[in-house]
Structures are given as C-alpha cells and as structure tokens.
C-alpha positions as a printed Julia matrix, in Angstrom:
217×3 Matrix{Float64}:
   0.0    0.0    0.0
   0.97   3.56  -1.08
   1.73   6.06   1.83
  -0.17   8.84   1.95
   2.38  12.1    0.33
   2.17  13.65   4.06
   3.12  12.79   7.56
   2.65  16.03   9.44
   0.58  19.16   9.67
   1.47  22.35  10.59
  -1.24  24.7   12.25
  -0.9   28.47  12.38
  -2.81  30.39  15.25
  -4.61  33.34  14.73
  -7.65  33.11  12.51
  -6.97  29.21  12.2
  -7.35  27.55  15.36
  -9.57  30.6   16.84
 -11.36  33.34  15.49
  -8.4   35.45  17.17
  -7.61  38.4   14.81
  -9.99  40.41  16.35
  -8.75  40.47  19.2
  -5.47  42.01  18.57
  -6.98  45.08  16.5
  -8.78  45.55  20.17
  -6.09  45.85  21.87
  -4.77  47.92  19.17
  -7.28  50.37  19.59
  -7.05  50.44  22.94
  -3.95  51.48  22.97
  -4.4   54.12  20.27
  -8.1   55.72  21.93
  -5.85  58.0   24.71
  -4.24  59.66  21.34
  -7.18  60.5   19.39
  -6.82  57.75  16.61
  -8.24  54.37  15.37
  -6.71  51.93  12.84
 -10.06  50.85  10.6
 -10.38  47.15   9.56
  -8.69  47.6    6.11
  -5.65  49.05   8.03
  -5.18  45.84  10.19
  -6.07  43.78   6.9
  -2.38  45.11   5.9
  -0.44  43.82   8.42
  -2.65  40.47   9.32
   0.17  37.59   9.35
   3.04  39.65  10.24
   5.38  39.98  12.95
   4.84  42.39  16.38
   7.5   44.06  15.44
   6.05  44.94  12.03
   2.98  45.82  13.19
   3.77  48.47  15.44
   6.81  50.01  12.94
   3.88  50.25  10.55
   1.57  51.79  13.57
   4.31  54.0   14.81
   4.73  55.34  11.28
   1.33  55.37  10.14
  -0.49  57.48  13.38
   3.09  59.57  14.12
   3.37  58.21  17.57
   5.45  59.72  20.16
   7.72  57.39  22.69
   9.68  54.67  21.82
   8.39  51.96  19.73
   9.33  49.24  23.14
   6.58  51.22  25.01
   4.24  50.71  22.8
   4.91  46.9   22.48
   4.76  46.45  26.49
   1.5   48.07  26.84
   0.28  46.22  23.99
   1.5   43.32  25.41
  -0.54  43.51  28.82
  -4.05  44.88  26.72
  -3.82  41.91  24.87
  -2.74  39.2   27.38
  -5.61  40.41  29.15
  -8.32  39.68  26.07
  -6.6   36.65  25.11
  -7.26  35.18  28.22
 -11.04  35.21  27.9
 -12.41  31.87  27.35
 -13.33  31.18  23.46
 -14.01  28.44  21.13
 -12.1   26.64  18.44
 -13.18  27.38  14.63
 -15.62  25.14  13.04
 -13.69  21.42  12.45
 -10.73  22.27  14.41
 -10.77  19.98  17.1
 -12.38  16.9   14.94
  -9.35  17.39  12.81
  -7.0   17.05  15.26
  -8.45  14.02  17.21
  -8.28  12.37  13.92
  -4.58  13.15  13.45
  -4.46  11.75  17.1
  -6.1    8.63  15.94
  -3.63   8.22  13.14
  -0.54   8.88  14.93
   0.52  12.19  12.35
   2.12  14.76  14.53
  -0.33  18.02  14.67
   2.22  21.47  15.21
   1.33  24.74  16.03
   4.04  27.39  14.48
   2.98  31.09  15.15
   4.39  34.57  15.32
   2.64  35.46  18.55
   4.99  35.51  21.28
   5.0   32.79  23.4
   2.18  34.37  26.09
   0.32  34.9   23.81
   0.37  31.03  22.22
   0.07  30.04  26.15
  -3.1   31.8   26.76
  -4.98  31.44  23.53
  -4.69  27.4   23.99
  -5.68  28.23  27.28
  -8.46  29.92  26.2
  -9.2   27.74  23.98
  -9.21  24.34  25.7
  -6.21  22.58  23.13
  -3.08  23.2   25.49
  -2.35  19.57  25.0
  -3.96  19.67  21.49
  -0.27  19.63  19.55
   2.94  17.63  19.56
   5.17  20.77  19.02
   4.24  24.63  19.52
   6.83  27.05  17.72
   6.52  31.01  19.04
   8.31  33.85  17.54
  11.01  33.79  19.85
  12.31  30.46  18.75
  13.28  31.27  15.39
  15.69  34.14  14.41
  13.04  35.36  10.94
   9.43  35.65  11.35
   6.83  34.64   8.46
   7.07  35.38   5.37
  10.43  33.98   6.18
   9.75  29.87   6.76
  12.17  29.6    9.8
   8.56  28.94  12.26
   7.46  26.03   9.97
  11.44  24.34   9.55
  11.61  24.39  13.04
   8.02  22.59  13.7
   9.15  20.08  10.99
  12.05  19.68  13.14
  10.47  19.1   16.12
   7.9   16.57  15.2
  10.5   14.7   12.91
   9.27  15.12   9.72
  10.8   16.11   6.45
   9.64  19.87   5.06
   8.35  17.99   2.01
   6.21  15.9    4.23
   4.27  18.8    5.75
   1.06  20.06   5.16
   0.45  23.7    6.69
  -2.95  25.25   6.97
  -2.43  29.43   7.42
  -4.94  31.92   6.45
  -2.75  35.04   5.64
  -0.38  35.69   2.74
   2.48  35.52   5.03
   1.74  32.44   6.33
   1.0   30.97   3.15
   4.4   32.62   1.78
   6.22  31.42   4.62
   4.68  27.43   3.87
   6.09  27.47   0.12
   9.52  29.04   1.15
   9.88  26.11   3.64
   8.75  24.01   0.69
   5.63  22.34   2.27
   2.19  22.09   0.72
   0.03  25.34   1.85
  -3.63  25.27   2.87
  -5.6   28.24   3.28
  -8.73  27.85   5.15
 -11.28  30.89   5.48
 -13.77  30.45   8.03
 -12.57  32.97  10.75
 -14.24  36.72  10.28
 -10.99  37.93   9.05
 -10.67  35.45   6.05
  -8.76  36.79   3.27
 -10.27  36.31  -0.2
  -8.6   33.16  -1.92
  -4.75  33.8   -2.04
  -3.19  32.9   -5.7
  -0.19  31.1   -4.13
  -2.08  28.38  -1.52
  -2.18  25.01  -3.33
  -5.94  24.48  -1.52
  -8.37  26.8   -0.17
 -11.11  25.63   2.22
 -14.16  26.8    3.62
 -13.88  25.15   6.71
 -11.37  23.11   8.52
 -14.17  20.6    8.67
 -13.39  20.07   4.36
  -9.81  19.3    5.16
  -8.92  16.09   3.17
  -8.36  13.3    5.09
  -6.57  11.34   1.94
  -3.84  14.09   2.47
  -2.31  12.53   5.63
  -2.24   9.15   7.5
C-alpha cells in the first residue's frame, strides 16, 4: 500500500485555530483611543500575518506616535494578554481534525508569530493546550513569516521532512512562509478575518471541517 504524500501538519494560530484576529486590532485600539486615533479594519487587513515588530513600525509610522516603539509593544503586550485570556471556542472542524490526526498517529504542530504568552493563553483559552505535539513562538526562530524559519523548526520538532508537511495558514504571510519552507500550503477561510482566496495556496477551504483526510495518514 501507497503512503499517503504527508506525515505532518502544521497549524498556524490566529484566525486558524480561533477566530483570534480580532482580538489584537482591540487591543490595538485600545492602545491608540488616549491619542485620538483608530486603525479601521482595512488598516489591520495590511499587516494580518506579520510579525509584532512589524505591526507596530507600521503603527508608529502610520499614526506619528510619540515614545519609543518598546513602550508601545509592552502596553500592547498587557491589553492583549488580558483579552486573550477570555475563554473562546475553536473554529468550526478544528478539534475533529485534530483528534483524527491523534487517531492516526501524524504529529499536529502549532508554528505562530505570537509571542509565546500569547500562544500560552490562547490554547488556554481555547481548551487545546495539550492539542499539539510541538508549539513554535516567535522567539524560537531568528526570521518571522514570510520567512519559513517557524514552519522548519516545527518540521524539526515533530521529525518530519519539510516535504512531508502540510500547513494550513490563512494570511499571505503564512501561506508565503509554507512554500519558502517548501511544504504544501492550505488556506482555510472560516474565521471573520478570512482573506479572499490567495493565488499562491495550493488548496483553499471553507472550513477546517473540508480538510482532506486522503492528504495525511
């Protein structure tokens, strides 16, 4: 019998496990209300998928900010630690996807650019701390997404070849940072921040519930 092409599959965070996203433009505007301004959704559709540091260059730049940009980050931090924590559900098909893996022994990662925390209390949050076989934060790798260092190191972890990976992202990072690691990239769009269909993912779903189960085993 033929093995099935992949062995592993590599989870992103935000707007794939959890309906997340929103969260962070909260705390983003939270932090911006005591200086008059507010980042609209089309704003924080530019930066979904990239690193903190990113983020708030880009906010820094974009509102004129005074203070350094570390301030900035640390309140940020504590805003969003706080909303993070709040209890919340997985997206639609998340968790029957990963008992199956379970049930067929392939490894299940998690590879994000949140900072650790914020990976700790979102699986809090959401119930899945002991969900995955390997969790990758941004401090573990030297190059955020679109760079693929987050995915090579998951592969690492869980013993799997790059080739052998299947990662399901929702951004254009993400999905950027999948084909520069060389592993087959999955969008899925059923968080309220979904992206329209992204030219470069090799499959687009709905719903983590239509991931094909043929893909793995």
């Amino acid at each position: 019998m033929t093995k099935p092409p992949f062995w592993a599959v590599i989870f992103d965070m935000d707007g794939v496990i959890a309906d997340s996203e929103p969260t962070y433009f909260e705390a983003i505007n939270v932090l911006l209300a005591p200086t008059g301004h507010r980042m609209s959704e089309a704003q924080y559709e530019e930066i979904i998928g990239t690193s903190t540091e990113h983020t708030w260059r880009t906010i820094t730049e974009t509102f004129g900010l005074e203070g350094a940009m570390e301030d900035h980050i640390r309140r940020y931090n504590q805003v969003l630690l706080e909303l993070l924590r709040q209890p919340r559900a997985a997206l639609p098909g998340v968790r029957e996807l990963l008992a199956e893996l379970r049930r067929l022994r392939v490894p299940a990662a998690l590879a994000t650019s949140s900072w650790k925390s914020w990976a700790e209390a979102l699986l809090q949050a959401t119930g899945l701390g002991s969900a995955f076989d390997a969790v990758v934060w941004r401090e573990m790798v030297e190059h955020p997404k679109p760079a693929p260092d987050l995915f090579l190191r998951a592969a690492e972890l869980v013993g799997v070849e790059p080739a052998r990976c299947v990662v399901v992202e929702d951004t254009a990072p993400g999905l950027e940072a999948a084909k520069a690691a060389g592993m087959l990239a999955v969008q899925v769009r059923s968080a309220s921040t979904a992206l329209p269909p992204q030219p470069i993912a090799d499959l687009v779903l709905d719903s983590m519930a239509q991931f094909p189960r043929e893909l793995v085993g």
